[in-house]
DSSP file (Angstrom, degrees, kcal/mol; ACC not computed):
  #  RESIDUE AA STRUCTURE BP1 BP2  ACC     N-H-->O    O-->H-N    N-H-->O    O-->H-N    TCO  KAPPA ALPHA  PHI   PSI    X-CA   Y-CA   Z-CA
    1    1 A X              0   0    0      0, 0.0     2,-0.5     0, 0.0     3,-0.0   0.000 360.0 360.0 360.0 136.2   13.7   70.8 -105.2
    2    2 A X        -     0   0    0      1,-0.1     3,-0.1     3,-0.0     0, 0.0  -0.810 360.0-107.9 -68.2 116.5   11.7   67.6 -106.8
    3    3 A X        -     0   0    0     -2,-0.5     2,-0.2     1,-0.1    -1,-0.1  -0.205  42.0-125.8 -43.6 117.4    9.9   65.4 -104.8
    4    4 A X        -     0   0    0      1,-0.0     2,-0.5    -3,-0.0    -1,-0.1  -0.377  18.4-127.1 -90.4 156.7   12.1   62.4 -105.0
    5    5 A X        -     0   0    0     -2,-0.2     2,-0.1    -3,-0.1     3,-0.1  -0.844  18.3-151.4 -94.5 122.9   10.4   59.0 -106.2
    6    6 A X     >  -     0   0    0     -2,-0.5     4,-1.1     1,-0.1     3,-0.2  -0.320  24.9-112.7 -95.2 175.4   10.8   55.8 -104.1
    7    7 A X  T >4 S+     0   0    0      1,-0.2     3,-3.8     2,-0.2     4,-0.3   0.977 119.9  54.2 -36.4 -78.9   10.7   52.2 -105.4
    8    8 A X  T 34 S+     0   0    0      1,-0.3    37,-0.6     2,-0.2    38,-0.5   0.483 109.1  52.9 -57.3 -26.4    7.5   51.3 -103.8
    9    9 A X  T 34 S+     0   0    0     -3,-0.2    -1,-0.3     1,-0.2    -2,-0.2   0.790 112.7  43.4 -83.6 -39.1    6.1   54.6 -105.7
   10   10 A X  S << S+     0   0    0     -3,-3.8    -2,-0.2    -4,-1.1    -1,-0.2   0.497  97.6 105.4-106.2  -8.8    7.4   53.5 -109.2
   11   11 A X        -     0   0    0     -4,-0.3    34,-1.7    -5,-0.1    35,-0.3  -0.462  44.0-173.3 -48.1 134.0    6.3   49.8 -108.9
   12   12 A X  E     -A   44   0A   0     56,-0.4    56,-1.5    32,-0.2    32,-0.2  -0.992   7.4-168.1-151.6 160.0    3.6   47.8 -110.4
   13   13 A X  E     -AB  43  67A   0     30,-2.0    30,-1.6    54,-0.3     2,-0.5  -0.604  22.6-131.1-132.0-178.1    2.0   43.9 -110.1
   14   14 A X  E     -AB  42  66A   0     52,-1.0    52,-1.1    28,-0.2     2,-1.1  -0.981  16.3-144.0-146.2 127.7   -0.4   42.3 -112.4
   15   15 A X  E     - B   0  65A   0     26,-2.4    26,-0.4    -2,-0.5     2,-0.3  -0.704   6.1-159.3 -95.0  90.7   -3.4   40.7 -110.9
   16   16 A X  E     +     0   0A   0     48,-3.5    47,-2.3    -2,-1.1     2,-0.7  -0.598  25.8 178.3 -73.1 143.9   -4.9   37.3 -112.5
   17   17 A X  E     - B   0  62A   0     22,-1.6     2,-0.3    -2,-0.3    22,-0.3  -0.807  19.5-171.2-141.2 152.3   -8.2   37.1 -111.4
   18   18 A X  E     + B   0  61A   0     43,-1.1    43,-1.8    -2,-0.7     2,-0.2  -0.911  64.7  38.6-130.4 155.4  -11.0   34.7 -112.0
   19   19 A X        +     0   0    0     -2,-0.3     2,-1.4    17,-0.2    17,-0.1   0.048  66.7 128.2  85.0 -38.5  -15.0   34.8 -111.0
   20   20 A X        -     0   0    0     -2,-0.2    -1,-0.1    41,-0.2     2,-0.1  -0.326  44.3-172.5 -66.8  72.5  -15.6   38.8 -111.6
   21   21 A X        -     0   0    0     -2,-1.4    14,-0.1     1,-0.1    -1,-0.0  -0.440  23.1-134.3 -37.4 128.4  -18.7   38.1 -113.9
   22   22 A X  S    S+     0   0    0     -2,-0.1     2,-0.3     1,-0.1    -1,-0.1   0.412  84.8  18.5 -65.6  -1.2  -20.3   41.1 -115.8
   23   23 A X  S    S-     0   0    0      0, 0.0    -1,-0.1     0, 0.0    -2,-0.1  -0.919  88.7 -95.5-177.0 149.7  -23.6   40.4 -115.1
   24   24 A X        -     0   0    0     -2,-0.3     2,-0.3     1,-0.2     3,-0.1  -0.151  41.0 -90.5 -99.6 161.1  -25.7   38.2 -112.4
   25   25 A X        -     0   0    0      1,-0.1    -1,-0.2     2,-0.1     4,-0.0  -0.472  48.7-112.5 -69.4 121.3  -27.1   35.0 -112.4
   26   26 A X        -     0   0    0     -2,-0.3    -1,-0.1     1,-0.1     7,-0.1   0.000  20.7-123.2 -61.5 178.8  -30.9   35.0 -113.7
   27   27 A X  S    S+     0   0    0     -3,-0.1    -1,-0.1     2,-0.0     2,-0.1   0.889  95.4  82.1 -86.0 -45.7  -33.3   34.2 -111.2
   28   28 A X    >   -     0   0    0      1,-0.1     3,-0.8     2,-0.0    -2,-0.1  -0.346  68.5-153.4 -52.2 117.9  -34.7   31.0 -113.5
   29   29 A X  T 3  S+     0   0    0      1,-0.3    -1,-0.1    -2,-0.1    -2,-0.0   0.357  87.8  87.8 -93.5  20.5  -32.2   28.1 -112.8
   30   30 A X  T 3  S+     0   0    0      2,-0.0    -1,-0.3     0, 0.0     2,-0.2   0.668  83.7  78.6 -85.8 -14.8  -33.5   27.0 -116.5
   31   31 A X    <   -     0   0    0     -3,-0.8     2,-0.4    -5,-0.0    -6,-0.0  -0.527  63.0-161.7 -69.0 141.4  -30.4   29.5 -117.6
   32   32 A X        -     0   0    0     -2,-0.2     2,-0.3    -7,-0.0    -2,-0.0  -0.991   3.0-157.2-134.9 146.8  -27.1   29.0 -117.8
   33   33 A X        -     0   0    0     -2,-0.4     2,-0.5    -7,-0.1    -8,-0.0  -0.831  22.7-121.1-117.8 147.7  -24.3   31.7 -117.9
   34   34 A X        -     0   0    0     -2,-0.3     2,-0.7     3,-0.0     3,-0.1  -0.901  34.5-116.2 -87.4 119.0  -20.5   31.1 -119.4
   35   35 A X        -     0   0    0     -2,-0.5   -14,-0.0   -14,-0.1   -16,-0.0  -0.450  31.8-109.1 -60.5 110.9  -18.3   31.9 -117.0
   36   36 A X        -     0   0    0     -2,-0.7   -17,-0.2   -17,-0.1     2,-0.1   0.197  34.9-114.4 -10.0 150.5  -15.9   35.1 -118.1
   37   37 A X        -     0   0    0    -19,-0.1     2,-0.6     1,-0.1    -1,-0.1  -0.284  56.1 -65.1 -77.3-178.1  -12.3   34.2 -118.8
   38   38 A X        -     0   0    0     -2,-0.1   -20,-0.3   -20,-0.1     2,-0.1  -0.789  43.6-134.8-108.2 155.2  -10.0   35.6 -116.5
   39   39 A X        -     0   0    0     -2,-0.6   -22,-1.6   -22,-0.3     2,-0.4  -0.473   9.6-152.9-119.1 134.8   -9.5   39.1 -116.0
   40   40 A X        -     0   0    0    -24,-0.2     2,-0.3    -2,-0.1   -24,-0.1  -0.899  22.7-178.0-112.4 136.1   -5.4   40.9 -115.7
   41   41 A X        -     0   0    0     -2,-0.4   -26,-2.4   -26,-0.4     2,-0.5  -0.988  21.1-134.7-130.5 135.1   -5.5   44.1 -113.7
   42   42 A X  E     -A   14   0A   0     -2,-0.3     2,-0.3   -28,-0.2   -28,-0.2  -0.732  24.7-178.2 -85.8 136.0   -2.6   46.4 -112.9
   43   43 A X  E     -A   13   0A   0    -30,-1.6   -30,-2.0    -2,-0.5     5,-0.1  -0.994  24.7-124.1-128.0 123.6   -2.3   47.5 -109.6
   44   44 A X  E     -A   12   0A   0     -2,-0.3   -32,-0.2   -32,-0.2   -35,-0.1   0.035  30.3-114.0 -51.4 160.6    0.3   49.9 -108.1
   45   45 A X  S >  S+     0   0    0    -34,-1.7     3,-1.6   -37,-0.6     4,-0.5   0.906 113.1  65.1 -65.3 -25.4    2.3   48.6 -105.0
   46   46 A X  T 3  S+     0   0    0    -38,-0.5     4,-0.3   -35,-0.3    -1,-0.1   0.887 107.2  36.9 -44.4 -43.8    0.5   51.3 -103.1
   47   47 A X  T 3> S+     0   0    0      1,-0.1     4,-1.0     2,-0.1    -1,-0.2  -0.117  78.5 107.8-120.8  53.6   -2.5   49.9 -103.5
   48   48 A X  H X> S+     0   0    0     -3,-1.6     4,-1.1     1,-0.2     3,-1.1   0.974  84.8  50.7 -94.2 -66.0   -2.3   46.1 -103.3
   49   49 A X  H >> S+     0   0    0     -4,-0.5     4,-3.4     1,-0.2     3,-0.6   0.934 113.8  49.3 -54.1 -47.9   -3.8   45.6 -100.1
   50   50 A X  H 3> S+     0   0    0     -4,-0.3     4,-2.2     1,-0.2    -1,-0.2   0.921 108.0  48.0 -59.6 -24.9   -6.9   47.9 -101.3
   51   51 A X  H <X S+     0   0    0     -3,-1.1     4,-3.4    -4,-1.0    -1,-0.2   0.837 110.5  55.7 -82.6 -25.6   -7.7   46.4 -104.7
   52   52 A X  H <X S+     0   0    0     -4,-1.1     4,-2.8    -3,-0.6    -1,-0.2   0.907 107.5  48.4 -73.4 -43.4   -7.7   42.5 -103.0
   53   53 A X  H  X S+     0   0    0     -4,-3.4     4,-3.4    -5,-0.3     5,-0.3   0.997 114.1  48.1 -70.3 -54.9  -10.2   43.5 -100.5
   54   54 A X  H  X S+     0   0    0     -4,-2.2     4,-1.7     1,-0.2     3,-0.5   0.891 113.6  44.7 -35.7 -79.9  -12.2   45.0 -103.5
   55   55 A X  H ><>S+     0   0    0     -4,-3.4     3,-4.3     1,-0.3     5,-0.6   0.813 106.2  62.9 -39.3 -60.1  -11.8   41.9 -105.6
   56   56 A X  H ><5S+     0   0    0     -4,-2.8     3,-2.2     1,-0.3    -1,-0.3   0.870 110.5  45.6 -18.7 -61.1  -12.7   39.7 -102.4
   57   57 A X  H 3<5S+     0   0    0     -4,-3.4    -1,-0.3    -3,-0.5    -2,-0.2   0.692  97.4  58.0 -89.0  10.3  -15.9   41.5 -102.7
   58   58 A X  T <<5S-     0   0    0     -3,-4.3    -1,-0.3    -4,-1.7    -2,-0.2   0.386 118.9-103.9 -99.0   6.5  -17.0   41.5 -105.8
   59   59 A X  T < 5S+     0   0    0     -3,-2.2    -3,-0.2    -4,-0.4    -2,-0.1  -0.195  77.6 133.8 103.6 -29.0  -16.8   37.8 -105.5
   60   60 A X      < -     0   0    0     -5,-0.6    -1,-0.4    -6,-0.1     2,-0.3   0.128  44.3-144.4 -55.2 151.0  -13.4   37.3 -107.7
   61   61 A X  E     -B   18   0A   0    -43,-1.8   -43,-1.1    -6,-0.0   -41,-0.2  -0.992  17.8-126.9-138.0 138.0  -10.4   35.1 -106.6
   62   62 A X  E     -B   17   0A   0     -2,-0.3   -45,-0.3   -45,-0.2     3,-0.1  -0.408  20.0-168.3 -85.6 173.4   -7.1   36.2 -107.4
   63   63 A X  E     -     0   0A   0    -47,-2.3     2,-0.3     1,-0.4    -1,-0.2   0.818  63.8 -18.3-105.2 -58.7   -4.9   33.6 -109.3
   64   64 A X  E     -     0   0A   0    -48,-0.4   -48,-3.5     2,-0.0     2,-0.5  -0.930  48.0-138.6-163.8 163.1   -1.6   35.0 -109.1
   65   65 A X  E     -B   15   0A   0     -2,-0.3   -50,-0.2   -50,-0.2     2,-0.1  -0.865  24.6-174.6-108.0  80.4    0.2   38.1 -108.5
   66   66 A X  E     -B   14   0A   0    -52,-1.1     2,-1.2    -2,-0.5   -52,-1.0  -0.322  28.0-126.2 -84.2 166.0    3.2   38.8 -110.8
   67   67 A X  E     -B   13   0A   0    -54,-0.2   -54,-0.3    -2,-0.1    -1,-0.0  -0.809  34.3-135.3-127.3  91.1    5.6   41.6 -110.3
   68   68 A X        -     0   0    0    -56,-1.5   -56,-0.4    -2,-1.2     2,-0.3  -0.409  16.6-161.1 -60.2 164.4    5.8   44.0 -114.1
   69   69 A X        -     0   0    0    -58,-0.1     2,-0.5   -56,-0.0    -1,-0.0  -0.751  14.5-108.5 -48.2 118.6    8.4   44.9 -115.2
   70   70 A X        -     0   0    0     -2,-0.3     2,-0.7     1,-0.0     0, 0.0  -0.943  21.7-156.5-103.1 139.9    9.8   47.9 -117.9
   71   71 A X        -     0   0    0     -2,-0.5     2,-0.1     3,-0.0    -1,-0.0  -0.973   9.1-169.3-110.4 103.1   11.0   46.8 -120.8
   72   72 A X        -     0   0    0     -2,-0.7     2,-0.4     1,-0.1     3,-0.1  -0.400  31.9-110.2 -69.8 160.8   13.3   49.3 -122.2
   73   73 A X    >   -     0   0    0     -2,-0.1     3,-0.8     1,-0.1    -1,-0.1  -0.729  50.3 -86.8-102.8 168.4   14.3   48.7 -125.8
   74   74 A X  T 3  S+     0   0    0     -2,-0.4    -1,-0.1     1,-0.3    -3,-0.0  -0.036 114.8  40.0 -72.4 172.7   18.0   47.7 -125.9
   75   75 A X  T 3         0   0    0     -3,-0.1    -1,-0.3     1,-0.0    -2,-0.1   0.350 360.0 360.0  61.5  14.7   20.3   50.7 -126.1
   76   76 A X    <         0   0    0     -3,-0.8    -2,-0.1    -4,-0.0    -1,-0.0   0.477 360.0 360.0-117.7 360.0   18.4   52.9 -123.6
């Protein structure tokens, strides 16, 4: 028998995220840095809860949470 596949399994959400800068603020406030654009990560449903507490700490705020989608192409 195959190990059957649930929804939850075969799901995936798209993370907007804002804040995750690649590289820290010099110590000299005579600098200025450009803030990153914001950053899309796919995340499984499985692991929605884990990947927020990650962003949380890495300083990031998410923006919004959108749900993907497949787009088959028509006739399939």
């Amino acid at each position: 028998m195959t190990p059957s596949t649930s929804a939850a399994d075969t799901r995936y959400f798209l993370y907007e995220v804002s804040g995750l800068n690649n590289y820290k603020q010099p110590a000299n406030d005579n600098y200025t840095t450009r803030p990153i654009d914001n950053v899309f990560i796919q995340v499984p449903y499985n692991r929605m809860n884990e990947k927020m507490r990650s962003i949380m700490r890495m300083g990031g705020t998410i923006v919004s949470i959108r749900p993907l989608t497949k787009n088959l192409p028509q006739g399939e």
